[in-house]
C-alpha positions as CSV (number, residue, x, y, z in Angstrom):
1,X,38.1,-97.1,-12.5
2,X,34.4,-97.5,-13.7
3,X,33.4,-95.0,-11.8
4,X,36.1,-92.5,-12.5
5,X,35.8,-93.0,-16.5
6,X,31.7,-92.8,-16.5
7,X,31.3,-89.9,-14.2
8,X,34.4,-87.5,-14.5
9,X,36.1,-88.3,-17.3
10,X,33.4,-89.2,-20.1
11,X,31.0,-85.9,-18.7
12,X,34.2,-83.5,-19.2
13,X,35.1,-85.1,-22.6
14,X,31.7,-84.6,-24.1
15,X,30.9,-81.2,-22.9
16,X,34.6,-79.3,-24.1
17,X,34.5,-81.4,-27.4
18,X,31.1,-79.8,-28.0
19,X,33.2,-76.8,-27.1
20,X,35.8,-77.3,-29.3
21,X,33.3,-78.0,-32.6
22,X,31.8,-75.1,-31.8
23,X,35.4,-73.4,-31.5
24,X,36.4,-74.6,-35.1
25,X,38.0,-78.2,-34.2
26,X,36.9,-80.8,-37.5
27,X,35.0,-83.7,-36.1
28,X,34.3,-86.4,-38.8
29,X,35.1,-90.2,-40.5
30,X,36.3,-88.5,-43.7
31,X,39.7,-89.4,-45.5
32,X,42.5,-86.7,-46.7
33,X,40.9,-83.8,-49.0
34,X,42.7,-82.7,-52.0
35,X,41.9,-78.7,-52.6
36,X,43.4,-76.8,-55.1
37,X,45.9,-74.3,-53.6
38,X,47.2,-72.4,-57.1
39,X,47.0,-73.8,-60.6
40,X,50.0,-76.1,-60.6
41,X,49.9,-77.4,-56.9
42,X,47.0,-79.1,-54.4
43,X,47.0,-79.0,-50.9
44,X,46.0,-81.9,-48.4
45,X,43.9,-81.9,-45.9
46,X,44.3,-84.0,-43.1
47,X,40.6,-84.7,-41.6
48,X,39.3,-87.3,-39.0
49,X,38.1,-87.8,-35.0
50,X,40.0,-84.7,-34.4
51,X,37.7,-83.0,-31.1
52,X,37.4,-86.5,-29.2
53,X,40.9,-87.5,-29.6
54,X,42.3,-84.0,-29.0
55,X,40.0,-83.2,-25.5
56,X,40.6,-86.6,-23.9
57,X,44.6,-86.6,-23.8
58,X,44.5,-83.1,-22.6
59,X,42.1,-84.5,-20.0
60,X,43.4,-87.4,-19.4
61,X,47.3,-86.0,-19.6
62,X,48.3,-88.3,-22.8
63,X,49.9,-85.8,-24.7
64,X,50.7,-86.8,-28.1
65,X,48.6,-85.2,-31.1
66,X,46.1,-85.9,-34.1
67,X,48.8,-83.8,-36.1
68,X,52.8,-83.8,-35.6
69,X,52.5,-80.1,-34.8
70,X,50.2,-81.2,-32.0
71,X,48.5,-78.2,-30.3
72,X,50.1,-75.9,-32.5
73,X,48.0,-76.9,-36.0
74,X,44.6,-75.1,-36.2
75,X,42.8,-78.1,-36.7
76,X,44.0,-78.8,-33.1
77,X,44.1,-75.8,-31.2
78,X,42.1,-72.6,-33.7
79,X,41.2,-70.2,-31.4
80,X,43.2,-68.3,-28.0
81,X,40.0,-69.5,-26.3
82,X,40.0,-73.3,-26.9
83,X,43.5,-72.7,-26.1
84,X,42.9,-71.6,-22.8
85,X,39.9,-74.4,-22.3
86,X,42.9,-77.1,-23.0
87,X,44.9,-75.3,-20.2
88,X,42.0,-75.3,-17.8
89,X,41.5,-79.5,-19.5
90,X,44.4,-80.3,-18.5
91,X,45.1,-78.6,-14.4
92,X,41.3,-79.4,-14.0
93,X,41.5,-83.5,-12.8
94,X,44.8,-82.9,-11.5
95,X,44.4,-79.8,-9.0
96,X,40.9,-81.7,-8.1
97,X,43.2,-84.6,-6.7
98,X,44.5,-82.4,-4.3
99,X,40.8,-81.9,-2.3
100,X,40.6,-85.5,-3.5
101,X,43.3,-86.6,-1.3
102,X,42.5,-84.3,2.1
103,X,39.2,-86.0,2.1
104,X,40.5,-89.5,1.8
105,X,43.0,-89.2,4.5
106,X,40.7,-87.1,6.7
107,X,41.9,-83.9,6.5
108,X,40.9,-81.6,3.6
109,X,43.5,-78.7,5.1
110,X,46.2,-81.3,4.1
111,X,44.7,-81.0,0.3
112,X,43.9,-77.5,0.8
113,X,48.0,-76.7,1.7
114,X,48.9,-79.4,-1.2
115,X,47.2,-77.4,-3.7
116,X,49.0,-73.8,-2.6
117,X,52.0,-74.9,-2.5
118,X,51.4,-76.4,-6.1
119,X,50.0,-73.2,-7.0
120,X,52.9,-71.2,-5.9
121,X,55.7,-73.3,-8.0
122,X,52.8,-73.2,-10.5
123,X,52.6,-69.3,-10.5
124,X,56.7,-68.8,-9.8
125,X,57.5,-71.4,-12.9
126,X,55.0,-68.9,-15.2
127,X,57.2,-65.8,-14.0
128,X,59.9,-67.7,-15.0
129,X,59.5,-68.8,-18.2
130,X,57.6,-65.6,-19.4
131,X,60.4,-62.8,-18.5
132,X,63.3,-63.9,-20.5
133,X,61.0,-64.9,-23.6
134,X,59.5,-61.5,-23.9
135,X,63.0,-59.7,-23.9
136,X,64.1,-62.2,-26.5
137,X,67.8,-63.7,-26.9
138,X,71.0,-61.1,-26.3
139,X,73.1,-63.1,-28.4
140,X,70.2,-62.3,-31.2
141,X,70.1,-58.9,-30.5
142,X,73.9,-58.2,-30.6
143,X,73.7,-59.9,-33.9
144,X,71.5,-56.6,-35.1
145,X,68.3,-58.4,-34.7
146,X,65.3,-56.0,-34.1
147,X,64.0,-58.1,-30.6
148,X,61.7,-55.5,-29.3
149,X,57.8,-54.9,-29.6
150,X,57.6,-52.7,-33.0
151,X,54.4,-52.3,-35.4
152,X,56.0,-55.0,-37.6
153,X,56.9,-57.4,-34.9
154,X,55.7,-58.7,-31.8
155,X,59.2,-58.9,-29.8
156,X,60.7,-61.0,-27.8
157,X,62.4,-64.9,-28.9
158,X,59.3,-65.8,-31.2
159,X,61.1,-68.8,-32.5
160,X,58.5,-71.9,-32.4
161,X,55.9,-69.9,-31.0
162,X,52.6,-69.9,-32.8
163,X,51.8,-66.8,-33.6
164,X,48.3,-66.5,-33.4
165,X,49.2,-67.1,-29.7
166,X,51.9,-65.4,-28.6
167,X,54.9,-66.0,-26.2
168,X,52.8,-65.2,-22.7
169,X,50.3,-67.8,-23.6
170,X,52.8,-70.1,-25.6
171,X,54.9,-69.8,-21.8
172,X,51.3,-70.7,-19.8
173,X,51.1,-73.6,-21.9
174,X,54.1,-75.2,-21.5
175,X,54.0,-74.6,-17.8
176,X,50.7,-75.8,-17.3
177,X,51.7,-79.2,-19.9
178,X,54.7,-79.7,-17.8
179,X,53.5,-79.5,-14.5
180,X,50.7,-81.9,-14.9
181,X,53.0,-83.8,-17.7
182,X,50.8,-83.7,-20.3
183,X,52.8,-83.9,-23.5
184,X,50.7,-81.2,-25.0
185,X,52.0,-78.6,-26.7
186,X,51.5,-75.5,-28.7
187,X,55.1,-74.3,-29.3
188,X,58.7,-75.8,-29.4
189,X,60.2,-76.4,-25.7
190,X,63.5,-76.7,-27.4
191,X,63.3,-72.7,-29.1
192,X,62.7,-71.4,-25.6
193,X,65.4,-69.2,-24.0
194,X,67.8,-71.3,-21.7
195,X,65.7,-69.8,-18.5
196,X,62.5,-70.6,-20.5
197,X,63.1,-73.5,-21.6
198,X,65.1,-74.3,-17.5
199,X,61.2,-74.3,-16.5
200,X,59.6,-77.3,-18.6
201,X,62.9,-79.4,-17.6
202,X,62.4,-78.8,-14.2
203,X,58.8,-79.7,-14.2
């Protein structure tokens, strides 16, 4: 356990949280910030050990979040690219476990064949949760419901999603949270479309 905390875990916390400052994430000791939104109402912001906290649950698969939206708030998650460094946070210990295992029982193939066929339910659970978001709900659409890519809307069932990510990599991410049952997230499992949504369940 010594070993595995000093050289894996600690090395890969330090160097995405540097990552994720430099990506926007707040990194301090400081209490809620009152700022002045309009002249009759303030707005709070919630400050605090944001990066640390943030890069070893999705690391260490702990899930849970700094803020309730969890992945989904800026502070969290600001850019697409430190979203797709907490993807890569999260498969990265995990899909190394799979070598991990061929060399401890002698056999690295056996790791090797562990790791495609995680791949492939990996790759087969994206297709699946992807599709039916991006075409939206029919029940929506019969409604009236404009559910296709236009200039004033993205398309597809956008309920939950964040948008400055998008249903393909709001899909990724719960794919990737689920398989390696992280309990991070940046959108709502439960606003996915009942194939979407069959995906995390499964996993």
């Amino acid at each position: 356990m010594t070993r595995a905390t000093l050289y894996v875990l600690l090395p890969i916390c330090f160097i995405t949280a540097i990552f994720l400052i430099w990506q926007g994430v707040p990194q301090n000791f400081a209490h809620y910030t009152q700022r002045q939104q309009s002249r009759a109402s303030n707005r709070v912001s919630h400050r605090g050990r944001l990066h640390l906290r943030k890069q070893s649950r999705c690391s260490e698969t702990n899930g849970g979040g700094f803020f309730n939206a969890n992945s989904a708030h800026p502070f969290e998650n600001p850019t697409p690219l430190s979203n797709f460094i907490q993807m890569i946070s999260i498969f990265l210990i995990p899909a190394g476990l799979t070598y991990t295992f061929g060399k401890m029982v002698g056999n690295v193939r056996q790791g090797w064949m562990l790791f495609t066929a995680m791949s492939a339910l990996f790759l087969m659970g994206c297709a699946l949760a992807t599709g039916p978001k991006s075409k939206g709900n029919p029940n929506v659409a019969r409604l009236g419901v404009e559910t296709h890519a236009t200039a004033g809307q993205p398309g597809g069932n956008m309920e939950g999603k964040e948008t400055r990510f998008g249903i393909s990599a709001s899909s990724l991410f719960a794919v990737v949270t689920t398989d390696a049952s992280c309990g991070a997230v940046n959108s709502m499992h439960d606003s996915f479309t009942p194939i979407g949504g069959a995906v995390p369940l499964i996993n």
